[in-house]
Chimera marker file (.cmm) of the C-alpha trace (Angstrom):
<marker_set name="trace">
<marker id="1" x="16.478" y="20.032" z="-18.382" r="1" g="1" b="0" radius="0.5"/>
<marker id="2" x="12.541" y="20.358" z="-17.139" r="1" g="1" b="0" radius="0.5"/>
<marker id="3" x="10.834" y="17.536" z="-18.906" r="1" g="1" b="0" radius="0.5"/>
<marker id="4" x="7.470" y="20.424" z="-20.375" r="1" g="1" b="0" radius="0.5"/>
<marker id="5" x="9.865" y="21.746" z="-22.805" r="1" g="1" b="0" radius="0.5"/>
<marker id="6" x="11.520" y="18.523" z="-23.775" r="1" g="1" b="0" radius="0.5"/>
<marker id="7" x="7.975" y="16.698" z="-24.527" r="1" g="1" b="0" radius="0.5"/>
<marker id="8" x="6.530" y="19.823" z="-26.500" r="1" g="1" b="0" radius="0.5"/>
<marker id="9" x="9.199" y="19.749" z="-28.323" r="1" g="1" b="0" radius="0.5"/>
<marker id="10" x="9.011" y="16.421" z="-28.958" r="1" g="1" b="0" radius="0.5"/>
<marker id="11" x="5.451" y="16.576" z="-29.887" r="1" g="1" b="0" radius="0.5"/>
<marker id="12" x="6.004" y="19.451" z="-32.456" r="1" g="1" b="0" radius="0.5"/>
<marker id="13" x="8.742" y="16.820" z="-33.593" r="1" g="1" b="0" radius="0.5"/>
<marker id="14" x="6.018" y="13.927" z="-34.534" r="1" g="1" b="0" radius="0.5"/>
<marker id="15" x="3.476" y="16.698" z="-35.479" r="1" g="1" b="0" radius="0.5"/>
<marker id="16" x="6.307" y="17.535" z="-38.234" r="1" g="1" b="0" radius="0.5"/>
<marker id="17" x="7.274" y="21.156" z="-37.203" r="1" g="1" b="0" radius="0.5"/>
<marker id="18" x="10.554" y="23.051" z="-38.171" r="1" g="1" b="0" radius="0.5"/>
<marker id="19" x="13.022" y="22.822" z="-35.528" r="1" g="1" b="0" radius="0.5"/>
<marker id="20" x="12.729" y="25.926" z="-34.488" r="1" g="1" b="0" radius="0.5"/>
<marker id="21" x="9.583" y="25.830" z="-33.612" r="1" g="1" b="0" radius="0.5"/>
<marker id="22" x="10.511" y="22.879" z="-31.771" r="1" g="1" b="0" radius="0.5"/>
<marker id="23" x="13.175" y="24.711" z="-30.193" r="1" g="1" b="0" radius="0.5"/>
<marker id="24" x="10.760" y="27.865" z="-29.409" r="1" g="1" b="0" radius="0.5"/>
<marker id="25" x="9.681" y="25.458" z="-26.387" r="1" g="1" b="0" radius="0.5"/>
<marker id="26" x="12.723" y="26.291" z="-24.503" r="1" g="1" b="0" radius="0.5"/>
<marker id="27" x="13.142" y="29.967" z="-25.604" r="1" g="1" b="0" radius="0.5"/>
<marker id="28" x="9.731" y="30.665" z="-23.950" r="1" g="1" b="0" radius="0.5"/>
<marker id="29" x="10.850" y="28.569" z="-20.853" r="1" g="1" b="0" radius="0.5"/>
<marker id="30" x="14.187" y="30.319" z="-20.346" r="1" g="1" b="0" radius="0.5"/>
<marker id="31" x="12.115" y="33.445" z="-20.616" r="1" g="1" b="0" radius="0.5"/>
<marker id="32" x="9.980" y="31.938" z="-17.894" r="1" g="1" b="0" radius="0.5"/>
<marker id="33" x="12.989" y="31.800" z="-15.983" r="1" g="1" b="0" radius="0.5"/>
<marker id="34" x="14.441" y="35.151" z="-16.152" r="1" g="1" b="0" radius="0.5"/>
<marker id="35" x="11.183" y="36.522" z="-15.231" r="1" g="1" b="0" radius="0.5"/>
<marker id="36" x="10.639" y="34.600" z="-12.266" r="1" g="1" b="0" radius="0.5"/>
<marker id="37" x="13.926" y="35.609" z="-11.455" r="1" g="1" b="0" radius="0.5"/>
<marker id="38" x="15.892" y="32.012" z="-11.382" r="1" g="1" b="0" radius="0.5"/>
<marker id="39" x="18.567" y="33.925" z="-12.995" r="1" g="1" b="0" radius="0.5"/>
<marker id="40" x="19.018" y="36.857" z="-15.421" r="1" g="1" b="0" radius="0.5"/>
<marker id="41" x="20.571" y="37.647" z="-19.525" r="1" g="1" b="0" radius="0.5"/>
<marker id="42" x="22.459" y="40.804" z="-20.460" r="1" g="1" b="0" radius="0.5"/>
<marker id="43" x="20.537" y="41.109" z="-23.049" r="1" g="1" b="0" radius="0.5"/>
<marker id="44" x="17.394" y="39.372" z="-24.495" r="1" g="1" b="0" radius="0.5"/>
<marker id="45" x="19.689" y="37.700" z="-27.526" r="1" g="1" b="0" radius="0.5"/>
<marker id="46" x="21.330" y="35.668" z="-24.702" r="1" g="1" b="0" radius="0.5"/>
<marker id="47" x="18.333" y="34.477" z="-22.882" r="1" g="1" b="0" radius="0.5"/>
<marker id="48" x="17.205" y="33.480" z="-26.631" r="1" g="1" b="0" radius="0.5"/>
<marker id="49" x="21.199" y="32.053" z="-27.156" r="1" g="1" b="0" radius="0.5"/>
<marker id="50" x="20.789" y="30.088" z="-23.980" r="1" g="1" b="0" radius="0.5"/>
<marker id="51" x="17.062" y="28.434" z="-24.613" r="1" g="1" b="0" radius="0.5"/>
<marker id="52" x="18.263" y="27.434" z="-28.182" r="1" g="1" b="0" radius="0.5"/>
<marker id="53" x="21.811" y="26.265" z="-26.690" r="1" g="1" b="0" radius="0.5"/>
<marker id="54" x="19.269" y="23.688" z="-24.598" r="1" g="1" b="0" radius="0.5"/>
<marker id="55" x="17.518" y="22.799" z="-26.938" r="1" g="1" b="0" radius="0.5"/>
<marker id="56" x="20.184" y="21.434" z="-29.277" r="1" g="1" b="0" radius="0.5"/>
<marker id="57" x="21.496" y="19.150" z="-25.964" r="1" g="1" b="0" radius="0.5"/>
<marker id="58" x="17.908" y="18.266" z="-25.487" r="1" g="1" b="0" radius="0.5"/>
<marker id="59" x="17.908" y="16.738" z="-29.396" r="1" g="1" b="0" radius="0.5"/>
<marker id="60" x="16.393" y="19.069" z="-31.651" r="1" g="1" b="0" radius="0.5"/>
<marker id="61" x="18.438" y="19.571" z="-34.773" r="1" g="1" b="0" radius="0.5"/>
<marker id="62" x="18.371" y="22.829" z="-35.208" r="1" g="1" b="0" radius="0.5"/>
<marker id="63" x="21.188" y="23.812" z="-37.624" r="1" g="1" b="0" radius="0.5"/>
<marker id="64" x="24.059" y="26.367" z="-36.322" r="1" g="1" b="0" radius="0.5"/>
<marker id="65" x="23.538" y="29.846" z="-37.473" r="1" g="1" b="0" radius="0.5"/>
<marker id="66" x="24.892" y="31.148" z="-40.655" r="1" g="1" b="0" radius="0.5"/>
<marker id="67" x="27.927" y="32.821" z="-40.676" r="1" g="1" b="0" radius="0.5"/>
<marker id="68" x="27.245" y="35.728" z="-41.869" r="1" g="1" b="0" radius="0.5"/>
<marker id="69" x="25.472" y="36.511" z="-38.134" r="1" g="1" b="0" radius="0.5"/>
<marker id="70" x="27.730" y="35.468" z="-35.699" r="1" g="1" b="0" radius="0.5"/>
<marker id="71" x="31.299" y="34.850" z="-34.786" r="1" g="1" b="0" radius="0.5"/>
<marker id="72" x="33.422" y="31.225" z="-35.662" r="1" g="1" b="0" radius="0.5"/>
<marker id="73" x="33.040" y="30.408" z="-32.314" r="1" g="1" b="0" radius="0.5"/>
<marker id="74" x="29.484" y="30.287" z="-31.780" r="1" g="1" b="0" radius="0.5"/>
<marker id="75" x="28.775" y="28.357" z="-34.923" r="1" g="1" b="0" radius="0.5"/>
<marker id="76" x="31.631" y="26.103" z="-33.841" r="1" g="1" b="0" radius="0.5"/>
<marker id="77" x="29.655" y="25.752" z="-30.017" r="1" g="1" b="0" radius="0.5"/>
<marker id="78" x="26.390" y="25.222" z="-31.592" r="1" g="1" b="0" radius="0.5"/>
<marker id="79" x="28.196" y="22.325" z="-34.083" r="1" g="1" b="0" radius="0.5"/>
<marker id="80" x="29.566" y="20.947" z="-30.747" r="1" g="1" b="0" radius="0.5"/>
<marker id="81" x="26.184" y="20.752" z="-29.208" r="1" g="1" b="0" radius="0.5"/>
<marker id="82" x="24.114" y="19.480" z="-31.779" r="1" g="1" b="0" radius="0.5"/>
<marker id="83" x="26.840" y="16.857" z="-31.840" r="1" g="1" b="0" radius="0.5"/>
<marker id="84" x="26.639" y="16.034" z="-28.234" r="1" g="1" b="0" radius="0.5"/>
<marker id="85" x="23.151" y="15.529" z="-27.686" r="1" g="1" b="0" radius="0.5"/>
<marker id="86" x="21.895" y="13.682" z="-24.705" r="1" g="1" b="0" radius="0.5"/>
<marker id="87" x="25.523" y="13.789" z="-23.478" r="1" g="1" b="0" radius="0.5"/>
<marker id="88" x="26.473" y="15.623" z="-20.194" r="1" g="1" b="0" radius="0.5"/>
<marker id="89" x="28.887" y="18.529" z="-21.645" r="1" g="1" b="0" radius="0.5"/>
<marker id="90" x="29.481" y="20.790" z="-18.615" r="1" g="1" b="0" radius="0.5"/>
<marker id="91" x="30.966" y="19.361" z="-15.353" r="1" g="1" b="0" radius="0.5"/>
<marker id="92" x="28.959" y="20.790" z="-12.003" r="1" g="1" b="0" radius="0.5"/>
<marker id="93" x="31.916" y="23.162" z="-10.976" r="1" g="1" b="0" radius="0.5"/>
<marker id="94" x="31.384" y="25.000" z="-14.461" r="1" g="1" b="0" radius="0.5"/>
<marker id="95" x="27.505" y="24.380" z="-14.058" r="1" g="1" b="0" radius="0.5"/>
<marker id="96" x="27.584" y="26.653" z="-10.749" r="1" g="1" b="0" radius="0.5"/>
<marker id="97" x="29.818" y="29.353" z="-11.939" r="1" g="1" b="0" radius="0.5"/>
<marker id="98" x="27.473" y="29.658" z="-14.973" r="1" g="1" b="0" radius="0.5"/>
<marker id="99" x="24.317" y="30.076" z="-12.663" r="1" g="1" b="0" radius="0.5"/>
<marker id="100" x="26.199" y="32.480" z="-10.010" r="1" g="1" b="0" radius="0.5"/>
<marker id="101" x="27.199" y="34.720" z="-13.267" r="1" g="1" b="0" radius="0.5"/>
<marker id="102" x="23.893" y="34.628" z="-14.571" r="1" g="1" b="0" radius="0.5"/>
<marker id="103" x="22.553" y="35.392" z="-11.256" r="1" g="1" b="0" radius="0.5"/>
<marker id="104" x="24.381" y="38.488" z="-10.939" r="1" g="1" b="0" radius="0.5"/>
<marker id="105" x="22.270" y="39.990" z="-14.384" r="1" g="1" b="0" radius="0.5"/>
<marker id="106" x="19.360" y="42.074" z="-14.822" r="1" g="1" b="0" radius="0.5"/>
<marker id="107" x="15.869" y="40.170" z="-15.311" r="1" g="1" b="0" radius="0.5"/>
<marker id="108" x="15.003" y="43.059" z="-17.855" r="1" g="1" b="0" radius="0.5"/>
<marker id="109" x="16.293" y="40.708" z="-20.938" r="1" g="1" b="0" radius="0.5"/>
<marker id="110" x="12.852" y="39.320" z="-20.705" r="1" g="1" b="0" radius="0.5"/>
<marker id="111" x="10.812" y="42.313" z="-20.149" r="1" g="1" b="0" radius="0.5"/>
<marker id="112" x="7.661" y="42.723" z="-22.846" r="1" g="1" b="0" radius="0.5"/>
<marker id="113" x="9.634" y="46.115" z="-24.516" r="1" g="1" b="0" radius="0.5"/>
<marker id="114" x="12.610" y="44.041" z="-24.686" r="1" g="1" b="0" radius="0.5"/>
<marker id="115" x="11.659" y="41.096" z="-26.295" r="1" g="1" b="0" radius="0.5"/>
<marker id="116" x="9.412" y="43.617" z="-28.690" r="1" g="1" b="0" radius="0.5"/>
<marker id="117" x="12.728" y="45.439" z="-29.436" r="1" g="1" b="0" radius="0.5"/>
<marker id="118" x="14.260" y="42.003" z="-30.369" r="1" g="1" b="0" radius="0.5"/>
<marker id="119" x="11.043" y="40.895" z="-32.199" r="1" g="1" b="0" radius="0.5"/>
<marker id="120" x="10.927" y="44.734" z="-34.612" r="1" g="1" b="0" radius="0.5"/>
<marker id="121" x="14.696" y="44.262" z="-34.911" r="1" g="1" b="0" radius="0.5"/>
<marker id="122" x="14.747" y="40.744" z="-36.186" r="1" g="1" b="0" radius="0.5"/>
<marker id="123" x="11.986" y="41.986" z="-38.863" r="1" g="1" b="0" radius="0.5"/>
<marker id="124" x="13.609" y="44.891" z="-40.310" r="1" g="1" b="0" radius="0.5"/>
<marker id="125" x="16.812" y="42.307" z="-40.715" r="1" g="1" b="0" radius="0.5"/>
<marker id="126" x="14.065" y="40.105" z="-43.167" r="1" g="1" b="0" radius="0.5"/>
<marker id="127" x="13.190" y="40.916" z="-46.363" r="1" g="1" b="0" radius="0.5"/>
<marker id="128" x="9.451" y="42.551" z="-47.265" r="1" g="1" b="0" radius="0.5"/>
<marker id="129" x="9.277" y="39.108" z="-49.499" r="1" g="1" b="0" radius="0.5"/>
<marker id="130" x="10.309" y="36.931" z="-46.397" r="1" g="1" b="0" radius="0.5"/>
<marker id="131" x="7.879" y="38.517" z="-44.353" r="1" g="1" b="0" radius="0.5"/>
<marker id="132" x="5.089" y="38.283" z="-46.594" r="1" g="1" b="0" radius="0.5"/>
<marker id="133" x="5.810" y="34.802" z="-47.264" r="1" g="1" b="0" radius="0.5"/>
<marker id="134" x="5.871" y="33.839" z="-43.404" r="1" g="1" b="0" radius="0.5"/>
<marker id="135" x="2.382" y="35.448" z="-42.643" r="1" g="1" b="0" radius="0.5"/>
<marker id="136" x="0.835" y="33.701" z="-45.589" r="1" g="1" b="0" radius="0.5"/>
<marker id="137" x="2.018" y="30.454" z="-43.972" r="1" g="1" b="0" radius="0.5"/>
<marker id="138" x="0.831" y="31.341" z="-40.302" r="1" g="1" b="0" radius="0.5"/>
<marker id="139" x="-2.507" y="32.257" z="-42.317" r="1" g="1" b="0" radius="0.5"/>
<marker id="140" x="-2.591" y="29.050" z="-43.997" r="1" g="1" b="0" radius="0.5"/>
<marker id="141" x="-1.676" y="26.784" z="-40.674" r="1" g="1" b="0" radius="0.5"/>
<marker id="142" x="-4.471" y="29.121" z="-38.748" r="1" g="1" b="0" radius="0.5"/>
<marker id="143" x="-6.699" y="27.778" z="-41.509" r="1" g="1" b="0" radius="0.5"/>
<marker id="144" x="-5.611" y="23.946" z="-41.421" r="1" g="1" b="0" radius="0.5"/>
<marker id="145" x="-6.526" y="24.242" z="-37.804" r="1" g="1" b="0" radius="0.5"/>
<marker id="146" x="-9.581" y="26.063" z="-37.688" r="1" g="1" b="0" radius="0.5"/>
<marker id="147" x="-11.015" y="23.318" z="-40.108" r="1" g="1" b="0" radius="0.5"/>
<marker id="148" x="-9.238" y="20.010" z="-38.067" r="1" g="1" b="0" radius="0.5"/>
<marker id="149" x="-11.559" y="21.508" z="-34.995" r="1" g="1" b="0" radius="0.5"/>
<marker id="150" x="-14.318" y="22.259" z="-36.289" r="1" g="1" b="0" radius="0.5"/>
<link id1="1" id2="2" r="1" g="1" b="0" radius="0.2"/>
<link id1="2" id2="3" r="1" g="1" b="0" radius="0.2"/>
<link id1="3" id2="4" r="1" g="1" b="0" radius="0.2"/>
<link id1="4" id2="5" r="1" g="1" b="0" radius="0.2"/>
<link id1="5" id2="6" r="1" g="1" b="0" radius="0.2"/>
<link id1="6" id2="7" r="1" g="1" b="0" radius="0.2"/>
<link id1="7" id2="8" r="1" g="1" b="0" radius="0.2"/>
<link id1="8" id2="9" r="1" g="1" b="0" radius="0.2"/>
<link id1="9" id2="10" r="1" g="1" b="0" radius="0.2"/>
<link id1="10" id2="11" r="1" g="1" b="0" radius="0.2"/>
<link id1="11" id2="12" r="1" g="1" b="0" radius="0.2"/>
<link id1="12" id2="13" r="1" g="1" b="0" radius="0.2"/>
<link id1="13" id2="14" r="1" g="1" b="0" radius="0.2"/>
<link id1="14" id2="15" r="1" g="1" b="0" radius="0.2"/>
<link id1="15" id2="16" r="1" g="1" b="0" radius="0.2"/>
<link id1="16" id2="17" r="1" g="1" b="0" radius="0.2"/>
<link id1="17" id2="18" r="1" g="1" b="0" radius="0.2"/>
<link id1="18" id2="19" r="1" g="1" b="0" radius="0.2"/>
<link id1="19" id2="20" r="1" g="1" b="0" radius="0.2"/>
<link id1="20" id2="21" r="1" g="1" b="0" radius="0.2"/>
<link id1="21" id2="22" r="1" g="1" b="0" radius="0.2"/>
<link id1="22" id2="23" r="1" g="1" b="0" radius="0.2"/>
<link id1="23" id2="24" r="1" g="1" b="0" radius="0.2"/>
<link id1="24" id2="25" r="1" g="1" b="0" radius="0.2"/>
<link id1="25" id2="26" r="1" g="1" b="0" radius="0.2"/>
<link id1="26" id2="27" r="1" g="1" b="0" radius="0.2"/>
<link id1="27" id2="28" r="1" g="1" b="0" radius="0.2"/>
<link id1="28" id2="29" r="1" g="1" b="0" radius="0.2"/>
<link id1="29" id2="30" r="1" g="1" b="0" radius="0.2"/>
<link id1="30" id2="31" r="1" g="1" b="0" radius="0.2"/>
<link id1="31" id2="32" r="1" g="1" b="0" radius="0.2"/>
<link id1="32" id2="33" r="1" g="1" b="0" radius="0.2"/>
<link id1="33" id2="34" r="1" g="1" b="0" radius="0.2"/>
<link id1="34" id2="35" r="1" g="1" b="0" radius="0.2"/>
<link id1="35" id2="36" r="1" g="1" b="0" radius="0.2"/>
<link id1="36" id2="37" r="1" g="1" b="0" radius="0.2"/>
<link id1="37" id2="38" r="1" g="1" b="0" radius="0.2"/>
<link id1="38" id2="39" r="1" g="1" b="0" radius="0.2"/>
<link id1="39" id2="40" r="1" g="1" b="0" radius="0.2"/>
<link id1="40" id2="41" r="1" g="1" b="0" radius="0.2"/>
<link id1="41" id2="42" r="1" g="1" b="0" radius="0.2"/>
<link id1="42" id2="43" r="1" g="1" b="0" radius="0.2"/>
<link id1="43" id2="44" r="1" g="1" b="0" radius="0.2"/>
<link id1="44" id2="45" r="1" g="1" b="0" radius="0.2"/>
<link id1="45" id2="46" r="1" g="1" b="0" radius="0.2"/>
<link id1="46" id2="47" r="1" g="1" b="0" radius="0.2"/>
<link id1="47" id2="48" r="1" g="1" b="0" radius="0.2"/>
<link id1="48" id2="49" r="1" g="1" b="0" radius="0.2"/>
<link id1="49" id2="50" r="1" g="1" b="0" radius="0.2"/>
<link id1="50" id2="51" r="1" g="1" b="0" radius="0.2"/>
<link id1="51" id2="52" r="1" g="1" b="0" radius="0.2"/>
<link id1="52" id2="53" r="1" g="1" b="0" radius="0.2"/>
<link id1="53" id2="54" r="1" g="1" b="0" radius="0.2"/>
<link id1="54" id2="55" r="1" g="1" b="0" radius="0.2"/>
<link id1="55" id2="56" r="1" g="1" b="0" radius="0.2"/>
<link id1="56" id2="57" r="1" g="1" b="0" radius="0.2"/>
<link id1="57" id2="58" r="1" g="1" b="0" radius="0.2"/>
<link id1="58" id2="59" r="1" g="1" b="0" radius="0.2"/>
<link id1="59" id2="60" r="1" g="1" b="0" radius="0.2"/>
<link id1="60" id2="61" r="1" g="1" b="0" radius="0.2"/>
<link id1="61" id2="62" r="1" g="1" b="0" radius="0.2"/>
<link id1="62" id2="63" r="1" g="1" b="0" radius="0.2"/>
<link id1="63" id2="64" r="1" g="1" b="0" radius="0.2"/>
<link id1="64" id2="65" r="1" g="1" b="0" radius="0.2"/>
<link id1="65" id2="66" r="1" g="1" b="0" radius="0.2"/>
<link id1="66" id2="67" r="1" g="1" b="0" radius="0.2"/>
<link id1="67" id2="68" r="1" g="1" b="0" radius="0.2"/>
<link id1="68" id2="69" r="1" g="1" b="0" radius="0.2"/>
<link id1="69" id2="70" r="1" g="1" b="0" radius="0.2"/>
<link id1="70" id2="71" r="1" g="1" b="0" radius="0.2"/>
<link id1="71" id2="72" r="1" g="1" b="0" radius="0.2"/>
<link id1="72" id2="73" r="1" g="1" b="0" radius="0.2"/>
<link id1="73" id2="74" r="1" g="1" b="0" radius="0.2"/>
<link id1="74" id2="75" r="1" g="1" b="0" radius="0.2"/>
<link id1="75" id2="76" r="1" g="1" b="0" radius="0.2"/>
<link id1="76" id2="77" r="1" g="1" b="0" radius="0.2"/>
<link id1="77" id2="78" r="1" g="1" b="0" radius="0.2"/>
<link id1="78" id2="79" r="1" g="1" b="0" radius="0.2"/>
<link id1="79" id2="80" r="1" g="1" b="0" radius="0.2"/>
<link id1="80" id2="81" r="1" g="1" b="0" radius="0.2"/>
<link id1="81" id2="82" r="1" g="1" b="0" radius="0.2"/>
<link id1="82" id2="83" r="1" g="1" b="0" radius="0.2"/>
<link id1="83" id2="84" r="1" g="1" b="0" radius="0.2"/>
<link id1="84" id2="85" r="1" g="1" b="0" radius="0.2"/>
<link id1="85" id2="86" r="1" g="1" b="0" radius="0.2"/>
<link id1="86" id2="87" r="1" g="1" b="0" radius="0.2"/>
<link id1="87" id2="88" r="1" g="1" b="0" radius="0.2"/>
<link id1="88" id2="89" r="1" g="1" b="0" radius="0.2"/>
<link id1="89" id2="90" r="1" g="1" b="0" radius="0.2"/>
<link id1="90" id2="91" r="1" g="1" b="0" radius="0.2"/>
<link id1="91" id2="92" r="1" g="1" b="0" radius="0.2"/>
<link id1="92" id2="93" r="1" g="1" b="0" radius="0.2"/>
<link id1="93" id2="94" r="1" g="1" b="0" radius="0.2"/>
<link id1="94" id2="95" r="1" g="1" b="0" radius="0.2"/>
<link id1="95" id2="96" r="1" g="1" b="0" radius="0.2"/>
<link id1="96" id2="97" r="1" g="1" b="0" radius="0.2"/>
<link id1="97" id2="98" r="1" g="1" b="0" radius="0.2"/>
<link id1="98" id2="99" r="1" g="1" b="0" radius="0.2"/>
<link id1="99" id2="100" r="1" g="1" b="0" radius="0.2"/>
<link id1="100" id2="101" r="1" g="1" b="0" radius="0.2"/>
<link id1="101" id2="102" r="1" g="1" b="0" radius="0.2"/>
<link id1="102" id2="103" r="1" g="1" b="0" radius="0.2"/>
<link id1="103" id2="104" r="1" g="1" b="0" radius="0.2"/>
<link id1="104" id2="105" r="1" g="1" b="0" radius="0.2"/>
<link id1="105" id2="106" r="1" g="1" b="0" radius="0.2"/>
<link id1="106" id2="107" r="1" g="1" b="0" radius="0.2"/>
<link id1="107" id2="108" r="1" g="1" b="0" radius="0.2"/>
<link id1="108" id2="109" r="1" g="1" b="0" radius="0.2"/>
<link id1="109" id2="110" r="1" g="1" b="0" radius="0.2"/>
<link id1="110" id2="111" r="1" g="1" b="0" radius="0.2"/>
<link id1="111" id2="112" r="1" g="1" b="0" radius="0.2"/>
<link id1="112" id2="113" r="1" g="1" b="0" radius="0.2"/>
<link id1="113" id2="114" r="1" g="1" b="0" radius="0.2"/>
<link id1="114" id2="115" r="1" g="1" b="0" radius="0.2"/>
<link id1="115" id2="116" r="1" g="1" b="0" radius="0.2"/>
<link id1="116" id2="117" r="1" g="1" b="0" radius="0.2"/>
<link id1="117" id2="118" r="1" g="1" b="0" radius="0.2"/>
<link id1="118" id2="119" r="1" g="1" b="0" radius="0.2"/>
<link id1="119" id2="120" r="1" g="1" b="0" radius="0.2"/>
<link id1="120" id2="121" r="1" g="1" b="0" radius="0.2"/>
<link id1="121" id2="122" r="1" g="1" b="0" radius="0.2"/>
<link id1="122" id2="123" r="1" g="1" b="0" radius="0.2"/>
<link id1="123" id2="124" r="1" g="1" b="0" radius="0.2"/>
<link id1="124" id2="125" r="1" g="1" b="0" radius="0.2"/>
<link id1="125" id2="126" r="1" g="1" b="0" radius="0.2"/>
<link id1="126" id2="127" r="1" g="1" b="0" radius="0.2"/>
<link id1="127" id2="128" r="1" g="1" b="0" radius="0.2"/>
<link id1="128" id2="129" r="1" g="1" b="0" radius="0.2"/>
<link id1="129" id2="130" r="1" g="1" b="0" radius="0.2"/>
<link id1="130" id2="131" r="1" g="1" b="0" radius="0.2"/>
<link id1="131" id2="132" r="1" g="1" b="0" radius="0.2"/>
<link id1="132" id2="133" r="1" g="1" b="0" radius="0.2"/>
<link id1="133" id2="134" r="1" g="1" b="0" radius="0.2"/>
<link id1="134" id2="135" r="1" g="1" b="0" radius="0.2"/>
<link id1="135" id2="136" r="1" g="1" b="0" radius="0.2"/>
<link id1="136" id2="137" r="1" g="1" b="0" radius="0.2"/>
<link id1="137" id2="138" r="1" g="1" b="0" radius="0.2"/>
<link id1="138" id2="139" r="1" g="1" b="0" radius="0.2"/>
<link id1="139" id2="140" r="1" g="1" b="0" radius="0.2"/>
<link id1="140" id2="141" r="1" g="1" b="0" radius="0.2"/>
<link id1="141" id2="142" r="1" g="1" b="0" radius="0.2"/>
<link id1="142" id2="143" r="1" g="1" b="0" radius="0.2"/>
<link id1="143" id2="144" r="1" g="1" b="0" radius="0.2"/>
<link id1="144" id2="145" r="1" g="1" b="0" radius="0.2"/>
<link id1="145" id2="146" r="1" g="1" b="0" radius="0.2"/>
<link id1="146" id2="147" r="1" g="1" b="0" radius="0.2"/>
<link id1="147" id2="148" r="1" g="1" b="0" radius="0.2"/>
<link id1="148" id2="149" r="1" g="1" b="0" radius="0.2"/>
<link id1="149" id2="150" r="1" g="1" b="0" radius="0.2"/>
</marker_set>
């Protein structure tokens, strides 16, 4: 794992930020990745799958999603993870076949319209009260930080 993501995420840790905004460090890099064209996602939910996947073997507890939005297995994978941090988990013949199948997939996962789709979809699946509540927190923190510069 590149070491960027790892120490901005462990920053956001001390600075006392949600683990997933910890773990948005390595969403944005494996989006970095697909784009310069290391490998490529089927779709822009894997990329997203796979930057979270590193970032609970990285440390960050980030919890495994509800069950409600995804199958037994993934919870159970992302349980697994968050268990095995800092451990090795995949041996280097697995490793490869991972990175020649990901190879072989579009880069368009992480395209601007994509990841807009993803962003509108993941919106409508909130609630009008969620939403208002998580702009009137991104208002607030824009505020705590305009006054700690200036």
């Amino acid at each position: 794992m590149p070491e960027d993501a790892v120490q901005k995420a462990r920053e956001d840790a001390q600075q006392g930020k949600a683990p997933s905004t910890q773990a948005g460090e390595f969403v944005r890099e494996e989006i970095e990745h697909i784009r310069e064209g290391k490998h490529g996602a089927r779709s822009t939910q894997q990329a997203i799958a796979i930057g979270l996947s590193k970032a609970r073997r990285a440390g960050v507890r980030l919890a495994p999603p509800r069950a409600a939005k995804t199958s037994s297995r993934t919870r159970r994978k992302a349980a697994q993870e968050l268990a095995a941090r800092g451990k090795k988990t995949k041996s280097a013949k697995r490793s490869r076949a991972v990175k020649g199948a990901l190879k072989r997939e579009g880069k368009s996962a992480a395209s601007r319209t994509a990841l807009a789709r993803q962003a509108r979809g993941a919106a409508k699946a909130r609630t009008a009260r969620q939403r208002s509540q998580a702009a009137q927190k991104a208002a607030k923190t824009r505020a705590s930080r305009r006054k700690s510069r200036g």
